[in-house]
N, CA, C and O atoms as CSV, one atom per row, in Angstrom:
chain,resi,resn,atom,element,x,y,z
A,1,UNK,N,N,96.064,76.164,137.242
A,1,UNK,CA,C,96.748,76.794,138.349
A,1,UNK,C,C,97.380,78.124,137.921
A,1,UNK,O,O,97.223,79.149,138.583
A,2,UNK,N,N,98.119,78.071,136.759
A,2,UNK,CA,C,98.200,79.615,136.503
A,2,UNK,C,C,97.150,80.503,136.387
A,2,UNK,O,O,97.214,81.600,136.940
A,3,UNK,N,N,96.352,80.224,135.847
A,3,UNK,CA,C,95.337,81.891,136.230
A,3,UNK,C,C,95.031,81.624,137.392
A,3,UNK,O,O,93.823,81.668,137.159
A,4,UNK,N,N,95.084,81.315,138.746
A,4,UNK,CA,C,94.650,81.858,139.447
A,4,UNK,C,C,96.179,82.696,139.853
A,4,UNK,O,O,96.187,83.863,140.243
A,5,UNK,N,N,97.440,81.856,139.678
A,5,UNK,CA,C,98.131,82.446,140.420
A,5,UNK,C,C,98.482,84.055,139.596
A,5,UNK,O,O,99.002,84.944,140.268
A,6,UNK,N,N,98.126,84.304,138.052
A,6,UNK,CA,C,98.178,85.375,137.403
A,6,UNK,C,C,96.776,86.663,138.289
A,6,UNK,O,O,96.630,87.886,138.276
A,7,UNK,N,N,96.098,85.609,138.877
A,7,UNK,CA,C,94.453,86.696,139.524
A,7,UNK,C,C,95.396,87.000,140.718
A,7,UNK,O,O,95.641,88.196,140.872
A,8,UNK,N,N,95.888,86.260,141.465
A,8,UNK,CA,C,96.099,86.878,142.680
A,8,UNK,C,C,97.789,88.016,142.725
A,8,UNK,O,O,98.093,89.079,143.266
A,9,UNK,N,N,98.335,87.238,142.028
A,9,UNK,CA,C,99.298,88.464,141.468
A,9,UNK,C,C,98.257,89.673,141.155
A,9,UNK,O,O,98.121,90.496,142.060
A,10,UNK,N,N,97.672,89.820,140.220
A,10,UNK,CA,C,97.406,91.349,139.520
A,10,UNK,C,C,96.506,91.602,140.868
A,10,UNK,O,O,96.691,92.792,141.123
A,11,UNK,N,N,95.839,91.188,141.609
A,11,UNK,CA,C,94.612,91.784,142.604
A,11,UNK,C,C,95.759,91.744,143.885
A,11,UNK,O,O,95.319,92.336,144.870
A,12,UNK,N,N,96.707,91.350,144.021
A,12,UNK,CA,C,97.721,91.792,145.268
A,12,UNK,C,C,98.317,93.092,145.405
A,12,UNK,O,O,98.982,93.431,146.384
A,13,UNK,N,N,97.967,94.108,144.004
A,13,UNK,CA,C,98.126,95.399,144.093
A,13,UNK,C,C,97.388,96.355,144.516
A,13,UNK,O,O,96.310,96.524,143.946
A,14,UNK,N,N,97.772,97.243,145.637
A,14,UNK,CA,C,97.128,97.813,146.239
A,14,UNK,C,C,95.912,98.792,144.863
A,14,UNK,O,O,94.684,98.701,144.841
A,15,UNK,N,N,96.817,99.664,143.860
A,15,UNK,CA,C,96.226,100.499,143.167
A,15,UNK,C,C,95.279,100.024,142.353
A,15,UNK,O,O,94.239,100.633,142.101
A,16,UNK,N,N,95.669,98.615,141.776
A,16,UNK,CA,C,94.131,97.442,141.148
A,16,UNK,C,C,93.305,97.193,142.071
A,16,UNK,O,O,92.394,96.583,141.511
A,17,UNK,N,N,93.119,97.272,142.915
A,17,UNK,CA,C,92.306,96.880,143.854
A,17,UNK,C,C,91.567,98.286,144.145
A,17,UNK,O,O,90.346,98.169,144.044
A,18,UNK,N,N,92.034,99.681,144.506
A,18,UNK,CA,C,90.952,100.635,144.508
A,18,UNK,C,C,90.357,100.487,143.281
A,18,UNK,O,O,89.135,100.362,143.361
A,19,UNK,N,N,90.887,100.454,141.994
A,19,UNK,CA,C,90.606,100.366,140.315
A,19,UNK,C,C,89.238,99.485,140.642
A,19,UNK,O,O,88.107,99.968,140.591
A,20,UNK,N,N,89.544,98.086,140.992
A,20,UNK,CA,C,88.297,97.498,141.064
A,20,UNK,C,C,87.327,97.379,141.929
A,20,UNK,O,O,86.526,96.489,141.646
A,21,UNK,N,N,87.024,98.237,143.331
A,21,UNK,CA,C,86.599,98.722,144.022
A,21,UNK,C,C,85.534,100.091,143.065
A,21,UNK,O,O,84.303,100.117,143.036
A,22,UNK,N,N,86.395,100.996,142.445
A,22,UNK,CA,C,85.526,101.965,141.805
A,22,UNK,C,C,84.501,101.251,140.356
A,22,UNK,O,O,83.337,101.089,139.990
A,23,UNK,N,N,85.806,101.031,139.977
A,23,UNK,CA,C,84.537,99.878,138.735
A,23,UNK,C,C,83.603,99.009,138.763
A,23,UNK,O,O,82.958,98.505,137.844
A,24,UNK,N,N,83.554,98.816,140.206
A,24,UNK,CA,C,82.309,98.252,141.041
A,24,UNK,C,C,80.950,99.056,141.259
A,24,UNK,O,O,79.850,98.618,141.594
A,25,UNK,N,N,81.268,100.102,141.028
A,25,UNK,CA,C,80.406,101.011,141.374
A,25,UNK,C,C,79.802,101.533,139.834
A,25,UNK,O,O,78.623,101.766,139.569
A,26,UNK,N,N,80.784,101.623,139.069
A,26,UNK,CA,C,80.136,102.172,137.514
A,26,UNK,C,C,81.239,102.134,136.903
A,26,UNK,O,O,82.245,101.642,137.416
A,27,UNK,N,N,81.206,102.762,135.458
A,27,UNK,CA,C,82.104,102.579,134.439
A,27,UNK,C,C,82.981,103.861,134.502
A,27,UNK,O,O,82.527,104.889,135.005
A,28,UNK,N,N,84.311,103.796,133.961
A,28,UNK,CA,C,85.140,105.402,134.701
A,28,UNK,C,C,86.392,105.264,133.017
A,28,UNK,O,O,86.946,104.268,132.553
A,29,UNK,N,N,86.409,106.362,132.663
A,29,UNK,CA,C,87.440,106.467,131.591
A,29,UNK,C,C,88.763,106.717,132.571
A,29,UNK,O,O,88.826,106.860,133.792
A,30,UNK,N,N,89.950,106.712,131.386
A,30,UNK,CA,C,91.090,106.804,132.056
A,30,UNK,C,C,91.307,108.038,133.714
A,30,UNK,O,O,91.647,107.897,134.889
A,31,UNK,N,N,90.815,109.267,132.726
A,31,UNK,CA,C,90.790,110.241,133.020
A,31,UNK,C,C,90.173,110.686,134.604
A,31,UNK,O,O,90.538,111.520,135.432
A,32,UNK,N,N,89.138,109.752,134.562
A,32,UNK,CA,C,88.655,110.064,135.516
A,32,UNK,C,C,88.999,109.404,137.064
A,32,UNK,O,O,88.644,109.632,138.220
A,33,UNK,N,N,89.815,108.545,136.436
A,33,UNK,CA,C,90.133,107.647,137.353
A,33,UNK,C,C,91.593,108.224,137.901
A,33,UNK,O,O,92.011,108.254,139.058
A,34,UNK,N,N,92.130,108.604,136.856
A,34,UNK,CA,C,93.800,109.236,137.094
A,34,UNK,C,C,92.751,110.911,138.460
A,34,UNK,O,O,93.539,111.419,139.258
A,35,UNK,N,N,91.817,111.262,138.499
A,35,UNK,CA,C,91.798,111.965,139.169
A,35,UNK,C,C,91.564,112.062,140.853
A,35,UNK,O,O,91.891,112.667,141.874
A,36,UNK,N,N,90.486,110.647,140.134
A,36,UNK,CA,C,89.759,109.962,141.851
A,36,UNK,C,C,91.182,108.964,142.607
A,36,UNK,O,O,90.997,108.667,143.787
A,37,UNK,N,N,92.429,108.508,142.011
A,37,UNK,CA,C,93.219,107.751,142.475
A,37,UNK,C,C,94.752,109.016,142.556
A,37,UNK,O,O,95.692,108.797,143.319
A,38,UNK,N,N,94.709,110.112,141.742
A,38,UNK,CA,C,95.954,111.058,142.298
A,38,UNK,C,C,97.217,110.228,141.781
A,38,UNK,O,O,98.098,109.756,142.500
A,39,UNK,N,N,97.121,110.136,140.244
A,39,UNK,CA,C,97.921,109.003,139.760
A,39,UNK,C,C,98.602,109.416,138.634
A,39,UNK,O,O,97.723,110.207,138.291
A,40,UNK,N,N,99.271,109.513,137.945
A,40,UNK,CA,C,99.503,110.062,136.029
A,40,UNK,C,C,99.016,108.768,135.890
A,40,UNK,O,O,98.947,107.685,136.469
A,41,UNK,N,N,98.618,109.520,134.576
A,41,UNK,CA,C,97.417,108.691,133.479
A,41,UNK,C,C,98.418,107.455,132.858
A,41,UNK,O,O,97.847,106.365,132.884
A,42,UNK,N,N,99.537,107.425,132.412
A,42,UNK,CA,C,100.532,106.590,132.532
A,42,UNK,C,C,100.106,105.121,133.383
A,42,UNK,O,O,99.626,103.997,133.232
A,43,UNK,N,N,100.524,105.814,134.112
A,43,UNK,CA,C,100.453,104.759,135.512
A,43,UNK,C,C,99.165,103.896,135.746
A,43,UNK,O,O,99.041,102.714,136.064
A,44,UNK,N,N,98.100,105.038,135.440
A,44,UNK,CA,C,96.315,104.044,135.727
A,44,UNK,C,C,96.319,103.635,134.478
A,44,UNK,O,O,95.383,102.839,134.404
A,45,UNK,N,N,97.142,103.770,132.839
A,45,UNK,CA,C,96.492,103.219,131.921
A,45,UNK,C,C,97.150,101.539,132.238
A,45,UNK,O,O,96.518,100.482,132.239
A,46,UNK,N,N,98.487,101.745,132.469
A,46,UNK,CA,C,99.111,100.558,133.166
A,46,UNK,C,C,98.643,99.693,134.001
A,46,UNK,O,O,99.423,98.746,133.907
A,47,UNK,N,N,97.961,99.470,134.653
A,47,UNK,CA,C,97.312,99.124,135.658
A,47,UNK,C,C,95.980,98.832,135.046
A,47,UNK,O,O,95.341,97.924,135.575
A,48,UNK,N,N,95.287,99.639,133.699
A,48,UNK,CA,C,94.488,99.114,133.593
A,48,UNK,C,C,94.480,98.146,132.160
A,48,UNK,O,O,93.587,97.552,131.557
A,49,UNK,N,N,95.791,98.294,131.973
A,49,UNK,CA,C,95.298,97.205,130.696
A,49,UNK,C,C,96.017,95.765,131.452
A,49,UNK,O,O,95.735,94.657,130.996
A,50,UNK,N,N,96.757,95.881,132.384
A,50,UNK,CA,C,96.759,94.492,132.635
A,50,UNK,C,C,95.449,93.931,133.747
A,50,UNK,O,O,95.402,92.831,134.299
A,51,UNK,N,N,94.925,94.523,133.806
A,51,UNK,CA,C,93.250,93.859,134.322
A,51,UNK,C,C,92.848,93.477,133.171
A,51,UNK,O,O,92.653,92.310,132.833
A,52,UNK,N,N,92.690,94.544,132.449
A,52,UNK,CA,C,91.980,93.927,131.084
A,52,UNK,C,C,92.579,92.578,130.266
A,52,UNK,O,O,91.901,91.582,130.013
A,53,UNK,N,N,93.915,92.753,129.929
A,53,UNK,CA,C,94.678,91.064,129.564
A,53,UNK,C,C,94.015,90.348,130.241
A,53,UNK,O,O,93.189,89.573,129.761
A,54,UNK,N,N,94.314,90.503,131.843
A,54,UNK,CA,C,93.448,89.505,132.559
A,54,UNK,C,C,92.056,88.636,132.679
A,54,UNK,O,O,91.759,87.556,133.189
A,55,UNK,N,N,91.310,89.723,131.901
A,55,UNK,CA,C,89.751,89.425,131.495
A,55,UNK,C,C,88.895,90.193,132.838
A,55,UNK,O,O,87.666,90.219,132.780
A,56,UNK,N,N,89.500,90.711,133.849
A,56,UNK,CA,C,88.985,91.454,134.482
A,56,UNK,C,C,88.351,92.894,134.645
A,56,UNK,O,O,87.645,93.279,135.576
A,57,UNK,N,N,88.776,93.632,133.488
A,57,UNK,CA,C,88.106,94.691,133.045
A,57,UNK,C,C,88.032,94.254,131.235
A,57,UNK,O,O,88.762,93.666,130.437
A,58,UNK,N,N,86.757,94.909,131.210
A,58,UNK,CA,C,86.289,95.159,129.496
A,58,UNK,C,C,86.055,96.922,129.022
A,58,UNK,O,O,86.006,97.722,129.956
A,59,UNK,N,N,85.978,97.225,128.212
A,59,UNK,CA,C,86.319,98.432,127.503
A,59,UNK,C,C,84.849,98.587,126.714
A,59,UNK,O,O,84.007,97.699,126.574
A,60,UNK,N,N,84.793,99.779,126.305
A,60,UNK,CA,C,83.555,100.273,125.405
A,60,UNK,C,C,83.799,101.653,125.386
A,60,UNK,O,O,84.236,102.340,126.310
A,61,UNK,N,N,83.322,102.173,123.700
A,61,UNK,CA,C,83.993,103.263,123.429
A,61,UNK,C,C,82.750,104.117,123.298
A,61,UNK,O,O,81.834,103.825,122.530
A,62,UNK,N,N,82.757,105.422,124.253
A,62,UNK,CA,C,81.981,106.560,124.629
A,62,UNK,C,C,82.277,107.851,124.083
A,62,UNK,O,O,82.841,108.689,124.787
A,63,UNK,N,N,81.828,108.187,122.443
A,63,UNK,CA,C,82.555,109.206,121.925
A,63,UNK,C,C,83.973,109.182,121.799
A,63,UNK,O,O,84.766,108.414,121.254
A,64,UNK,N,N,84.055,110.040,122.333
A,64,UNK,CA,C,85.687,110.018,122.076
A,64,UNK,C,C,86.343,109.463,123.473
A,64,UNK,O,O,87.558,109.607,123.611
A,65,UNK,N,N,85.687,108.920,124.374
A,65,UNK,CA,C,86.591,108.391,125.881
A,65,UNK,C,C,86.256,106.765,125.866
A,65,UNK,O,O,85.141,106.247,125.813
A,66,UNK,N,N,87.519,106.132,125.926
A,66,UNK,CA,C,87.700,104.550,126.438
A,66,UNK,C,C,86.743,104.365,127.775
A,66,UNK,O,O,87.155,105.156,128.622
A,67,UNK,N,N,85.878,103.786,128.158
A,67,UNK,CA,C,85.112,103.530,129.267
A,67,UNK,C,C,85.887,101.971,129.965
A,67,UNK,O,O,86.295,100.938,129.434
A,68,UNK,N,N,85.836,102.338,131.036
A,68,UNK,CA,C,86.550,100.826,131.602
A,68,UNK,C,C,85.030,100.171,132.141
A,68,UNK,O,O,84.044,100.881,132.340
A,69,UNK,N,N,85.053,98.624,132.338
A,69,UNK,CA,C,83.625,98.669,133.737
A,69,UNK,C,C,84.129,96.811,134.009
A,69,UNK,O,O,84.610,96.129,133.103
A,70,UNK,N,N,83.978,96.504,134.854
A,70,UNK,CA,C,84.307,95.440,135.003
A,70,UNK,C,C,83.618,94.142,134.692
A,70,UNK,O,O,82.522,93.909,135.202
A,71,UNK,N,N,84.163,93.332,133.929
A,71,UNK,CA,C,84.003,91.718,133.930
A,71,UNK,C,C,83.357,90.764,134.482
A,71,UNK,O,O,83.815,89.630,134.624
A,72,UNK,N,N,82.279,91.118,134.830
A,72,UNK,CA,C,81.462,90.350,136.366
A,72,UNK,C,C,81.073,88.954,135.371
A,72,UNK,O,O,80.037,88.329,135.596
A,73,UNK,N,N,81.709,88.679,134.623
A,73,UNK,CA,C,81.104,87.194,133.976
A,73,UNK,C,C,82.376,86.103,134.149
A,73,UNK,O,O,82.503,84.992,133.635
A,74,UNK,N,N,83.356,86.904,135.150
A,74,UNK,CA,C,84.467,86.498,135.206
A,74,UNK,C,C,84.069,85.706,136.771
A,74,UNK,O,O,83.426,86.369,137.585
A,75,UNK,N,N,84.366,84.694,137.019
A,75,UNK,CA,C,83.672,84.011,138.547
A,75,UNK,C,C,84.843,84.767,139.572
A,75,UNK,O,O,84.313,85.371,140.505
A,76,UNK,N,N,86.372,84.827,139.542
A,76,UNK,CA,C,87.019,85.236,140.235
A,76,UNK,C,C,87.274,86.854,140.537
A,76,UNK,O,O,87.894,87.381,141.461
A,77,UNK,N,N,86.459,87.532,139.244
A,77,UNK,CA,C,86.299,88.688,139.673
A,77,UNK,C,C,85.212,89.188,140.627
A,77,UNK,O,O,85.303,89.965,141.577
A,78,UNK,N,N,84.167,88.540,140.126
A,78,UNK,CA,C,83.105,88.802,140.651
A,78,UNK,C,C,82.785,88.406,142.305
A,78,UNK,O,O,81.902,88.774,143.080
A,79,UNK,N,N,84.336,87.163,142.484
A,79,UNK,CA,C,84.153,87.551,144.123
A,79,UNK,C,C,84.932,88.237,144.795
A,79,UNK,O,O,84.951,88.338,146.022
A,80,UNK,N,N,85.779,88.867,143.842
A,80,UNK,CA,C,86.522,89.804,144.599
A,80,UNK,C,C,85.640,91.274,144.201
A,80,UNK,O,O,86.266,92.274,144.553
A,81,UNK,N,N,84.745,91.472,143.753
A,81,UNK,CA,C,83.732,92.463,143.813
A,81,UNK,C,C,83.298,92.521,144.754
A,81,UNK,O,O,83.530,93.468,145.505
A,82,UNK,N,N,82.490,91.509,145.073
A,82,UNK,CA,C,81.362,91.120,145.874
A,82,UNK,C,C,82.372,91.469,147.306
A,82,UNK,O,O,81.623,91.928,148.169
A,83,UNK,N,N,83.881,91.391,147.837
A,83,UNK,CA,C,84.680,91.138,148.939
A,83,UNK,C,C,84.643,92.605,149.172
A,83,UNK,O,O,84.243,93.223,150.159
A,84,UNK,N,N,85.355,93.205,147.588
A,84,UNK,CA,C,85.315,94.911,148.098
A,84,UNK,C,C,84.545,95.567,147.968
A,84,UNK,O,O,84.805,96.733,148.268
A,85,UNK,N,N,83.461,95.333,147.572
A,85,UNK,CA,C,81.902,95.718,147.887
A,85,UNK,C,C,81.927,95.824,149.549
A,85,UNK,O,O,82.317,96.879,150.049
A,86,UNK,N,N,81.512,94.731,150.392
A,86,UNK,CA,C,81.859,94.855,151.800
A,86,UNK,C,C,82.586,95.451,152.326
A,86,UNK,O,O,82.339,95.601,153.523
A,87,UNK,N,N,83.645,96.009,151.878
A,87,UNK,CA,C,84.692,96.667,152.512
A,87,UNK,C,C,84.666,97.813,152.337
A,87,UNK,O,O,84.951,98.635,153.208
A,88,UNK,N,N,84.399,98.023,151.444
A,88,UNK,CA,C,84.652,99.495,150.800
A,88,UNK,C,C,84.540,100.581,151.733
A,88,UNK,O,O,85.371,101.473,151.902
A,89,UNK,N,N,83.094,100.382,152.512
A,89,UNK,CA,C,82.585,101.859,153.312
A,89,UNK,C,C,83.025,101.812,154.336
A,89,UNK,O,O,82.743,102.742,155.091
A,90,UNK,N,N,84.089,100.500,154.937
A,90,UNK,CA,C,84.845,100.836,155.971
A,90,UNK,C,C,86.309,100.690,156.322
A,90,UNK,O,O,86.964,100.568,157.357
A,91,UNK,N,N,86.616,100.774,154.630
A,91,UNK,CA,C,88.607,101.186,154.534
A,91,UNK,C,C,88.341,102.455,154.210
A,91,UNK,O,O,87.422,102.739,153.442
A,92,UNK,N,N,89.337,103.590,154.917
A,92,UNK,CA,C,89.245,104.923,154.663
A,92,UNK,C,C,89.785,105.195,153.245
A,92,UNK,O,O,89.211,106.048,152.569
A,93,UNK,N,N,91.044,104.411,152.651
A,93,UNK,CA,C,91.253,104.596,151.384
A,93,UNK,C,C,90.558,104.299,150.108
A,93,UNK,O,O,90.841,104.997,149.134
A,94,UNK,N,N,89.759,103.431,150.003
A,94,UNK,CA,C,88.846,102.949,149.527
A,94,UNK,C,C,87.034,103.923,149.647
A,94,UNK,O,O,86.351,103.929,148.623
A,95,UNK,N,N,86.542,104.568,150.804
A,95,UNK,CA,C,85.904,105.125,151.150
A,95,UNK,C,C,86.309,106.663,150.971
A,95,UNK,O,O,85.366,107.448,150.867
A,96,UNK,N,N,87.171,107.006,150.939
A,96,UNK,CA,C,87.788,108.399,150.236
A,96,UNK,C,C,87.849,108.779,148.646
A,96,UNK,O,O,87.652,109.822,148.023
A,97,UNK,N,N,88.226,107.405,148.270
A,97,UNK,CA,C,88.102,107.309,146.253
A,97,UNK,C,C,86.675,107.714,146.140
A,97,UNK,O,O,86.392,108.854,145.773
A,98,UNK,N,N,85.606,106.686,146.488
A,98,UNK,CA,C,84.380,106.667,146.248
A,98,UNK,C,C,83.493,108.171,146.807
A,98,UNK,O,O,82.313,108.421,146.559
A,99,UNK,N,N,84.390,108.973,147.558
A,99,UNK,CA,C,83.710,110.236,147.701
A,99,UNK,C,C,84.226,111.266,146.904
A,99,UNK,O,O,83.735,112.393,146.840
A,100,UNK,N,N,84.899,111.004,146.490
A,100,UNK,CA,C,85.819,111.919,145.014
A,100,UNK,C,C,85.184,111.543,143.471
A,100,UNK,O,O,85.620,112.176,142.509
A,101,UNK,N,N,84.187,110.539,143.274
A,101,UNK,CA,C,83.500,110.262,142.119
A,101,UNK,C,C,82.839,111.063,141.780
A,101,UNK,O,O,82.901,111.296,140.573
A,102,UNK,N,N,81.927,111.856,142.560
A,102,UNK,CA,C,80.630,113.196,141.921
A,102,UNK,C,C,82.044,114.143,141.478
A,102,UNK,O,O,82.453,113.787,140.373
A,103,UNK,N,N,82.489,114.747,141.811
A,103,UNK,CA,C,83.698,115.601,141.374
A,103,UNK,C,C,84.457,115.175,139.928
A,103,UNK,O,O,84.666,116.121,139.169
A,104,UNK,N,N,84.757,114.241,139.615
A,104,UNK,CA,C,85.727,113.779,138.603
A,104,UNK,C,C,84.832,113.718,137.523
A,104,UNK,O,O,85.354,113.911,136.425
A,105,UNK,N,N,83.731,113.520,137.538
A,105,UNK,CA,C,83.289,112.749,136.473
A,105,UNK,C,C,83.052,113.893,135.075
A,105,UNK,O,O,82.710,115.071,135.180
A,106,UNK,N,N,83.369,113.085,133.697
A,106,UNK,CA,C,83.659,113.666,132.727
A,106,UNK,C,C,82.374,114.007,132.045
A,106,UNK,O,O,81.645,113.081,131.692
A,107,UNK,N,N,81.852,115.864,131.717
A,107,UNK,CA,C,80.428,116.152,131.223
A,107,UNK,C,C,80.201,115.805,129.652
A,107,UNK,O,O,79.101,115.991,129.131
């Protein structure tokens, strides 16, 4: 019973929830994400290492940038993927991140 009630705590945040909405889509370093969410890097690294404690995001190192991408071997992530997958293209906040991705991304 605690991990779920630790899943629905961390996914009851609005800003984890765009986080895992975009990491649904592909893998995003800090950086890029502090740009597509309008956030200090502070704040999204926060946000993203307690997904990661969680087992909901995993890490891999790209040169010199931390890559985030999500956990889909995780059963409770993967249906809250699969939820904001559906949603995505018709919450405007959620559908606004995902049009700010060609722009951010690190060459």
């Amino acid at each position: 019973m605690e991990m779920l009630t630790r899943f629905f705590k961390a996914a009851s945040d609005p800003t984890r929830l765009r986080i895992l909405a975009l990491l649904g889509t592909q893998d995003f370093c800090v950086c890029e994400l502090t740009d597509i969410l309008g956030l200090s890097q502070p704040k999204v690294s926060k946000h993203l290492a307690k997904l990661r404690d969680l087992g909901f995001v995993s890490t891999r190192r790209d040169a010199r940038f931390v890559r985030y991408y999500l956990s889909l071997e995780n059963e409770p992530i993967k249906a809250v993927h699969d939820a904001l997958l559906a949603y995505r293209d018709t919450h405007p906040q959620l559908k606004m991140d995902a049009m700010k991705i060609p722009s951010c991304l690190v060459k």
